[in-house]
N, C-alpha and C positions, 0 to 999 in steps of 0.2 A: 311784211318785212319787219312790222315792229314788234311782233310776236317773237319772230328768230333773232331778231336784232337782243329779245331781251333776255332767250332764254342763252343765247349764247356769250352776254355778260353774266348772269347768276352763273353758267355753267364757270365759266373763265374766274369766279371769285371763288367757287366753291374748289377747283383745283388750287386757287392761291391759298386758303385758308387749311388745304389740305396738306401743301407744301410745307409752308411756313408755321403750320404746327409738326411735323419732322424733323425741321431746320430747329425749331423750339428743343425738340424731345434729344437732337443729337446734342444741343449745348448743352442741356443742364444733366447729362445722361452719367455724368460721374458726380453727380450729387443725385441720383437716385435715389439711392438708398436712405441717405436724408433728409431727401421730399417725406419720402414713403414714410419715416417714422417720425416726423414732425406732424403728417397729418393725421397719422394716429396717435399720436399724444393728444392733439387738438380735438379728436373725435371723445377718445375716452375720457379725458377731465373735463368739457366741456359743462357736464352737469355742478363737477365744484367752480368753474367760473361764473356760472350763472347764480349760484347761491352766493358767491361774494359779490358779484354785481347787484345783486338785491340788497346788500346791507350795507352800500354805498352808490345806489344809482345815479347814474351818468358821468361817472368814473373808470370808463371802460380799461383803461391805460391802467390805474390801479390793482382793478382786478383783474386784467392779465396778467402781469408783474407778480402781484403775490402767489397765483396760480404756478406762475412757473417757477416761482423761490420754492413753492410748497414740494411740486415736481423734484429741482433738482436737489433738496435735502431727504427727501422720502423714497425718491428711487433713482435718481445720477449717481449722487456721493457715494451710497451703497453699491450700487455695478461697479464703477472704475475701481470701489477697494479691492471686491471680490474678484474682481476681474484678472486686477493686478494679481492678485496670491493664487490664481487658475493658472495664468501665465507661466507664475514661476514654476508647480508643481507640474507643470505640462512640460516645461524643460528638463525638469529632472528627470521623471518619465522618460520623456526621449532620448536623454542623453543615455540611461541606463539601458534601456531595448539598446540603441547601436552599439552599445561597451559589451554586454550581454548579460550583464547583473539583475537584467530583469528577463525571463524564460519562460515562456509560457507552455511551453513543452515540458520543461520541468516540471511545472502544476500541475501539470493533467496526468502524468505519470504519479507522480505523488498519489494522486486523488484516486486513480488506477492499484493502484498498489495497496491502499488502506482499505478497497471492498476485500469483502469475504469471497475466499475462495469457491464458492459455487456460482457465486455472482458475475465473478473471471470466469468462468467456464463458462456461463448462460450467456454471456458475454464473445467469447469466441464460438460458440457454436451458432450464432447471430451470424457468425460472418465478420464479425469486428477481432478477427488472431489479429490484422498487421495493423494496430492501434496505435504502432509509432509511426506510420503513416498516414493515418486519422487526424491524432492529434497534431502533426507537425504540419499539415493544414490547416488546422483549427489555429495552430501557434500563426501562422504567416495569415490568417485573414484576422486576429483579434490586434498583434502585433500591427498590421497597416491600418488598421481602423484607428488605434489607438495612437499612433505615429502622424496619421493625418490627420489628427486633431490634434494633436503636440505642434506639428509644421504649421497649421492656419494660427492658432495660439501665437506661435513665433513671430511669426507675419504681419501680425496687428502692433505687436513690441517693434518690430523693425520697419514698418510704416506708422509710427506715432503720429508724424505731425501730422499727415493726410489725415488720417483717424482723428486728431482733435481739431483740423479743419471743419471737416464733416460735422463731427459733432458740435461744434460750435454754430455754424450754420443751420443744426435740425433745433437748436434751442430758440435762435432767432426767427428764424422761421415759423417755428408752434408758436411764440408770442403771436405773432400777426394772424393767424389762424385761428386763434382763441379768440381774439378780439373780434376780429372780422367775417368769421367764419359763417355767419347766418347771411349777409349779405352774397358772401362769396358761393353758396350753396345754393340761393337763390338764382345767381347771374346765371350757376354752371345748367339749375334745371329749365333754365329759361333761351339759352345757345343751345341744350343738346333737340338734334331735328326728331322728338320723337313726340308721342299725344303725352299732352300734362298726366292723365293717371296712369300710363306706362312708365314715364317718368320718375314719380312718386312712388311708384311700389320700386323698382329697379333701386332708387337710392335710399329709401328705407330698408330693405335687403341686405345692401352694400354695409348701412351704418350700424344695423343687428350683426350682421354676420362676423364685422369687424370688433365689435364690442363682446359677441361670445366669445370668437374666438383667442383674444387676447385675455379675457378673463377666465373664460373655461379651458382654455389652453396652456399659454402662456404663465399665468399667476400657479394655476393647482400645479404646474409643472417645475415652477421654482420652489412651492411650496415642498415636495417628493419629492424634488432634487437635494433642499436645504435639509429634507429631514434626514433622508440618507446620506447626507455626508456629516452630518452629525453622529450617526450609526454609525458611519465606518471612524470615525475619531474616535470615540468612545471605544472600539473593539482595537483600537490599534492598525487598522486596515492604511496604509502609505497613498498619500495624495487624495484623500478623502473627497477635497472641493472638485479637483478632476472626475473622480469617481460621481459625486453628486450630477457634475452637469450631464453627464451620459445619460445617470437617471433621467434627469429634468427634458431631457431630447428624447428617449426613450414612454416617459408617460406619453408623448404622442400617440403612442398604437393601441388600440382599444385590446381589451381584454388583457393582455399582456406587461405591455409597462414597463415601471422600471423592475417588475418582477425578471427581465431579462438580465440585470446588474447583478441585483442581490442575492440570489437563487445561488446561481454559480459561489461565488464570495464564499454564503453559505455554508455550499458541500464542501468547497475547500479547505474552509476554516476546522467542520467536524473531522474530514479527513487526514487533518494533519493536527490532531487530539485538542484540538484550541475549544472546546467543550461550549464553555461559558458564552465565549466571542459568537458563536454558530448559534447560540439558543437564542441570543440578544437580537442576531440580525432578521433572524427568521419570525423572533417575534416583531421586530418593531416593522417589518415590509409587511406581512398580517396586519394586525392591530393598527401600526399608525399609518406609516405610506399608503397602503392600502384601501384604510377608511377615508385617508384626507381628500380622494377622487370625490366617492360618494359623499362626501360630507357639503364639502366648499363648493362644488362644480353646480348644484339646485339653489346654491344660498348667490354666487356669484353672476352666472347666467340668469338673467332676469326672462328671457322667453330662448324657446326653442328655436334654434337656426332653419330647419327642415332638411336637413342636408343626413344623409343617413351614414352611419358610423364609417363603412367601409369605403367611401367615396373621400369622406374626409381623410383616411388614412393617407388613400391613394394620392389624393391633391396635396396632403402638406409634403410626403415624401417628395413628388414632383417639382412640388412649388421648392421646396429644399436644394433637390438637385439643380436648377435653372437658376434660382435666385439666392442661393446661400440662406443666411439666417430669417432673409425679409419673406421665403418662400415662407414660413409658417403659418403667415394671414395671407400673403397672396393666395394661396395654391386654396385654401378652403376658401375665399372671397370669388376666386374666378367658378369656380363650383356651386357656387350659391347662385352666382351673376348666371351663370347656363341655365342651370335648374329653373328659373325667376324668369328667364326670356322665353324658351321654349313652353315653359307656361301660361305665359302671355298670349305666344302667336299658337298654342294649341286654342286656348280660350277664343281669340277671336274669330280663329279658324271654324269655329262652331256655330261663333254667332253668325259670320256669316252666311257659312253653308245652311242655317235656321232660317237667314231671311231669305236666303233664295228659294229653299223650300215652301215657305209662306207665302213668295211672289208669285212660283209655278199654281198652287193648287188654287191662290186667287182669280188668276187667268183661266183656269181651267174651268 
């Protein structure tokens, strides 16, 4: 009786702890998103808090504060600016497609009409004669791509306050995280019910994977985005910083990139005689967009994730479409966290089936 007596209190607390972390996950579930990015601030500066804790120890309080002054001058102040002038250029954008001043059908006609005539012809004997029917799908799927990111843009302007709710919360919050974060990583590997080196490899995984991928993701992403929207300033190209962030969303997909922006831009520009403007962009997506992957992505990423190119594709898309902008680290985090487990229970799955082999041919 005191057997069932007791597995059936652990059983009756492990449903409460199951519960009552639900009841947790629904309250804070519209601060999501600013858990999730407070504790990756906390993860990723965690190495400059612990160099300013070194050059004032047992100041912890200090060196979280200046950690987060450092943060919010070096990359808050800079987002909200850039943010704000996406914003506006994303209205304008929009307003223009609904008025019709902006046609994307018109472009692609344009661009149609400056090949050489045999090219038109190679061209319709492809099977592309009703091109105005090509491109006026190509018009209605680049028009609502770029329309629903004109509308999310809006959305964040017409929920400010919620948005500097949030964001005021993910900044208090990375304080305490920075600060406290080795205790609290401690507690978390010491509650979760699994063997301490399952443990250990699972949140070492978790804090590589999250550290690539906002550096080898996120950063070389802003990096190709800022440099092509620079490029399209320079050539005169309208809404440059909106054009940039496509790139910067864009360098997600291997091989490809924001070579998906700039390409098009490109032939437009040569096709409608803008010479110079075509030769600039095409070289600066080569030469620099181009090299800034390979360049920063080996200097930034400190070790390899394991997670292979087209899986990461697939999960930031995923993680994107589920979770908005936070899918970027979730979708390659939960991909890593798979990969990591089923390697775990393949590994032991071996050892065991090795000792049982070892027990049989002992007996025998």
């Amino acid at each position: 009786m005191t057997i069932d007596r007791q597995r059936l209190e652990q059983g009756g607390l492990i449903l409460f702890v199951a519960l009552i972390t639900l009841a947790m996950g629904a309250v804070v579930s519209g601060f999501a998103a600013a858990l999730l990015w407070s504790m990756l601030a906390a993860i990723l500066f965690q190495p400059l808090y612990h160099r300013l804790l070194e050059r004032s120890p047992g100041h912890e309080n200090r060196a979280a504060g200046l950690t987060m002054l450092i943060i919010t001058v070096a990359v808050v102040i800079p987002t909200l600016i850039i943010g704000t002038m996406v914003v506006e250029q994303a209205s304008t954008v929009y307003t223009n497609i609904r008025s019709g001043q902006i046609n994307f059908a018109s472009y692609f006609q344009q661009v149609h009409d400056a090949l050489p005539n045999r090219v038109q012809r190679l061209m319709d004997g492809a099977g592309l004669s009703s091109f105005e029917r090509t491109q006026a799908r190509l018009s209605n799927v680049i028009g609502s791509r770029v329309s629903g990111i004109a509308t999310q843009a809006l959305s964040i302007g017409r929920d400010a306050f919620a948005f500097l709710l949030a964001f005021c919360i993910a900044l208090y919050v990375s304080f305490f995280l920075l600060r406290d974060g080795q205790a609290l990583g401690a507690a978390v590997r010491r509650a979760l019910p699994l063997e301490r080196s399952v443990t250990e490899r699972l949140v070492d995984k978790f804090v590589a994977v999250v550290r690539a991928t906002i550096k080898g993701s996120v950063i070389v992403g802003l990096v190709q985005g800022g440099l092509g929207a620079i490029t399209f300033w320079i050539v005169g190209v309208p809404a440059a910083l909106l054009w940039g962030l496509l790139m910067a969303v864009t360098s997600l997909l291997p091989a490809l990139g924001p070579a998906i922006i700039w390409v098009p831009v490109a032939i437009y520009l040569l096709a409608t005689s803008a010479i110079w403007q075509g030769i600039v962009v095409i070289a600066s997506g080569v030469v620099v967009i181009g090299m800034a992957d390979n360049i920063l992505r080996p200097i930034l990423v400190g070790r390899d994730t394991g997670i292979p190119d087209w899986v990461v594709l697939v999960t930031t898309l995923g993680g994107i479409e589920l979770f908005g902008l936070s899918g970027i680290v979730i979708g390659p985090v939960v991909a890593a966290l798979f990969i990591a487990g089923w390697q775990i229970l393949t590994e032991q799955r071996g050892v065991a089936v090795g000792n049982a082999t070892a027990a049989e041919n002992g007996a025998g």
